[in-house]
C-alpha positions in Angstrom: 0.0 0.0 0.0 1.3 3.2 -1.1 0.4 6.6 1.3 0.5 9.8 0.2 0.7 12.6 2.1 0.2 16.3 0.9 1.5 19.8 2.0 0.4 23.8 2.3 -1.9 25.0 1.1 -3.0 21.9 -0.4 -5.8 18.7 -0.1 -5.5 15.2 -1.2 -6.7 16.0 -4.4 -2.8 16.9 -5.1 -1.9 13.6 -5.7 -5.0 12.5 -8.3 -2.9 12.1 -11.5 0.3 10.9 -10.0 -1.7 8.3 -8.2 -3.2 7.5 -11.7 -0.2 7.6 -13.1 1.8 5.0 -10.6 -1.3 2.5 -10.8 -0.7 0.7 -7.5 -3.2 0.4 -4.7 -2.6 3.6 -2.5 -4.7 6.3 -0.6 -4.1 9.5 -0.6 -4.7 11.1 3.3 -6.2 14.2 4.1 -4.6 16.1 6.7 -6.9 17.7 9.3 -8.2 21.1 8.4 -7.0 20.6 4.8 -10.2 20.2 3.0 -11.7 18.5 5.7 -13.0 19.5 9.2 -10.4 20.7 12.1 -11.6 18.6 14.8 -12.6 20.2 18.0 -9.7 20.5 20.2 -6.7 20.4 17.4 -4.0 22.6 17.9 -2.6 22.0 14.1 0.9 21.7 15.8 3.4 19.6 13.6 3.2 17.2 16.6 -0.4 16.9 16.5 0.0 16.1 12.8 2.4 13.8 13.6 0.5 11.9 15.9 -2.8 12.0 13.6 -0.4 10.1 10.8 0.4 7.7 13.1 -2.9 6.7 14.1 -3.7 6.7 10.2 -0.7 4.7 9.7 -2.1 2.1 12.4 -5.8 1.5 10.8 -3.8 0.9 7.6 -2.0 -1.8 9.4 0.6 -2.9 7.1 3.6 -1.9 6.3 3.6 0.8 3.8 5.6 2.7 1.0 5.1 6.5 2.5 5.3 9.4 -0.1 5.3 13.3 1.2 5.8 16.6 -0.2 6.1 19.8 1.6 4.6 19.5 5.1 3.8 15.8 4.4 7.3 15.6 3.6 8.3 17.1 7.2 5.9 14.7 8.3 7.2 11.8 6.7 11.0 12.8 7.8 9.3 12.4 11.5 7.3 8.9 11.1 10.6 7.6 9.4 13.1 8.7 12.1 10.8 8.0 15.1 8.1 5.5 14.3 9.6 4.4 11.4 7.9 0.4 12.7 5.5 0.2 9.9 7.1 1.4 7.1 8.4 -0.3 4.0 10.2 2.2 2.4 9.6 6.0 2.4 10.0 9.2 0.3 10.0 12.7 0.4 11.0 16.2 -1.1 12.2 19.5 0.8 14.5 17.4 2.6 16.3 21.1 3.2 13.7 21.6 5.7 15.1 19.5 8.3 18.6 20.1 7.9 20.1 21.6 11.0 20.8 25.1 9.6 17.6 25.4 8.1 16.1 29.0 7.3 12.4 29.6 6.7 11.3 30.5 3.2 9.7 34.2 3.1 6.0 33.0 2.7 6.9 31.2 6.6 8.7 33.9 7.8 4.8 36.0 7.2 2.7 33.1 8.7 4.6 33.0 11.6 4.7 36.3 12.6 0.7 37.5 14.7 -1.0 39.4 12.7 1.1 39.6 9.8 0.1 35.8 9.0 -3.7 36.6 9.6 -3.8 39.6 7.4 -2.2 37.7 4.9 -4.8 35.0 4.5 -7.3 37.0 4.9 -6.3 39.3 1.8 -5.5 36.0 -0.5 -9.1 34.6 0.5 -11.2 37.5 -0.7 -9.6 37.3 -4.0 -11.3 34.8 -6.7 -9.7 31.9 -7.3 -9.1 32.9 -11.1 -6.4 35.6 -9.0 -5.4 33.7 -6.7 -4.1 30.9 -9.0 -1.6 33.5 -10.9 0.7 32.5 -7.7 0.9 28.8 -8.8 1.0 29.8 -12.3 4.1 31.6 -11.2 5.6 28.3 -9.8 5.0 26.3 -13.1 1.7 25.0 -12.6 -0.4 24.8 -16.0 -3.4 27.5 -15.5 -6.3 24.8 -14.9 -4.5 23.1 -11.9 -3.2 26.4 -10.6 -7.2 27.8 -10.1 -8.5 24.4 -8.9 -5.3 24.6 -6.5 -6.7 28.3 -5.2 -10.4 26.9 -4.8 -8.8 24.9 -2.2 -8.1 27.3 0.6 -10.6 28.6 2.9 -10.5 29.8 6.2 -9.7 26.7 8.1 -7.2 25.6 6.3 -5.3 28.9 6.6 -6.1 28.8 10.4 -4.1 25.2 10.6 -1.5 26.8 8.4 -0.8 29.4 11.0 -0.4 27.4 13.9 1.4 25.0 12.0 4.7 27.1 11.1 4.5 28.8 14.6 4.7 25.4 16.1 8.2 25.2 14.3 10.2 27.5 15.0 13.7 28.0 14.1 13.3 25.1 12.2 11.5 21.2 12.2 15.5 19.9 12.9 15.6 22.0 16.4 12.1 20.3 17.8 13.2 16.8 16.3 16.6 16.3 16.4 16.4 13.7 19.0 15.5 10.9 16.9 17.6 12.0 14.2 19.8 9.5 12.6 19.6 6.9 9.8 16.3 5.0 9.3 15.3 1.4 9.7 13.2 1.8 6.2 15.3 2.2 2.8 14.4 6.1 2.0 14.2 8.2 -1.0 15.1 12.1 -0.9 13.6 13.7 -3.8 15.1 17.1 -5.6 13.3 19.1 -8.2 15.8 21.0 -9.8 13.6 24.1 -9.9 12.5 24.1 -6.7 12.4 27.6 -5.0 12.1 26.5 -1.9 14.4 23.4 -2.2 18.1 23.5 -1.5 20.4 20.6 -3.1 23.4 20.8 -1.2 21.0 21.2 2.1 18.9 18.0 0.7 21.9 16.3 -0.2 23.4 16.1 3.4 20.0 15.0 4.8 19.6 12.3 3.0 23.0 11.2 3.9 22.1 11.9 7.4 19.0 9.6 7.6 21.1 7.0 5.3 18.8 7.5 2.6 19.4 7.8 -1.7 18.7 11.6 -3.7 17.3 11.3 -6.4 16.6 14.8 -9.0 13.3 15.9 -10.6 14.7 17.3 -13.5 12.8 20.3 -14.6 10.2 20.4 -12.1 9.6 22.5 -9.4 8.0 22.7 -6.1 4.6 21.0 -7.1 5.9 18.2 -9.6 3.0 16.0 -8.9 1.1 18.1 -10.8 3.8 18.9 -13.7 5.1 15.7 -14.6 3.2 12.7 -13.1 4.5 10.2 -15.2 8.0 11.2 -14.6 7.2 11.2 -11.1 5.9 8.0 -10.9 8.6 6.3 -12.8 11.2 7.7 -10.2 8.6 6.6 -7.5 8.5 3.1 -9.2 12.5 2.6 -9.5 
C-alpha cells in the first residue's frame, strides 16, 4: 500500500494524476483542516499532525511505501526517524527543511509572525480563485491546476497553516533532532531542480544523514505531482 501525504496549502486531491499515473493500490490522506473538518480541540501543531499520521498509519496496518511533499514531507522525515515500525520504504522532497541550519522561506517567515500571518490569508481569501491561482501559475503549474489549487483554501485551512509554522520555530530539525539518525526503512530524498524553496546541497546532506538515496526531478519544481506525473511515478517506481 502506497500513502501519500500532501502539503500547504494543499488537499489530497494533489496527488490525483500521479496516483493515476503510478497504478498501485494507495490512498491519498487528508490532513486535518486541509479540505476536511479541524476537529474540536486540534491545535494544528506539527506534533499533532504527527501523531494524527500515526494513528492513520495504524488503521492501515501494514507496512507501507510512504510518499510526502512539503509539510507531508516534514511529516514523513518524522514517522521515518521515530516511528519508522510500519514502514516499507519512504520518500519525500524539501528534505532542506530538516537540515540543522535550516532558514524559513519568506512565505513562513509572514505566517509566523501574529497578525502579519492573519492579514495575509485573509487578503488571499477575498480574492477569486481565477487571482489567486496566478501564484501557482508563477511556480510552473499549468493555469487549470493552478485555479483548482486556489479553490482549495478557505479559512480553516489557513487557520491550521498558521499554527502549524508557529509550532516550528527556528526550524522542524531543532524540535526533532532527537531521533535523528539513519532510518530502519530504505528512503528516497527527492530534488526538483527548480524548486524555489528546495536547497540541493541542504537535501543532499539530509539524506546522507538519515542513510537514505537523492534522487533529481529534472525540470520540475516545487509542485511536480502536478507537472510531470508520469515522470514522477517512474522515479517513485525505481
Amino acid at each position: 500500500m502506497i500513502v501519500f501525504v500532501h502539503g500547504v496549502p494543499e488537499t489530497a486531491a494533489l496527488w490525483d494524476k500521479l496516483r493515476t499515473a503510478v497504478g498501485r493500490e494507495s490512498v491519498a490522506l487528508s490532513m486535518p483542516g486541509f479540505g476536511t473538518p479541524r476537529p474540536a480541540g486540534f491545535a494544528a501543531t506539527k506534533d499533532e499532525y504527527v501523531t494524527w499520521l500515526r494513528g492513520e498509519l495504524d488503521r492501515i496496518g501494514e507496512p507501507v511505501d510512504l510518499v510526502g511533499h512539503d509539510w507531508g514531507a516534514g511529516l514523513t522525515y518524522r514517522i521515518a526517524t521515530a516511528f519508522g515500525d510500519g514502514l516499507r520504504s519512504w520518500a519525500a522532497d524539501v528534505g532542506n527543511i530538516l537540515h540543522p541550519a535550516y532558514e524559513w522561506h519568506d512565505f513562513a517567515k509572514i505566517w509566523q509572525t501574529p497578525g502579519e500571518g492573519e492579514a495575509f490569508f485573509a487578503a488571499q481569501n477575498a480574492q477569486p480563485a481565477e487571482e489567486r491561482g496566478a501564484v501557482f501559475e508563477a511556480f510552473g503549474v499549468d493555469h487549470d491546476d493552478a485555479v483548482t489549487m486556489a479553490g482549495w483554501s478557505d479559512d480553516v485551512m489557513a487557520g491550521c497553516i498558521l499554527d502549524l509554522y508557529r509550532s516550528a520555530t527556528p526550524n522542524p530539525h531543532s524540535h526533532w533532532k532527537d531521533q535523528w539518525g539513519p532510518t530502519a526503512a530504505p528512503g528516497l530524498v527527492l530534488h526538483p531542480t527548480e524548486d524555489p524553496f528546495g536547497d540541493e546541497a541542504m537535501a543532499a546532506e539530509v539524506a546522507d544523514m538519515l542513510g537514505a538515496r537523492m534522487e533529481a526531478l529534472a525540470g520540475l519544481g516545487h509542485w511536480w505531482p502536478l507537472q510531470d506525473p508520469a515522470a514522477a511515478a517512474a522515479t517513485l517506481t525505481r
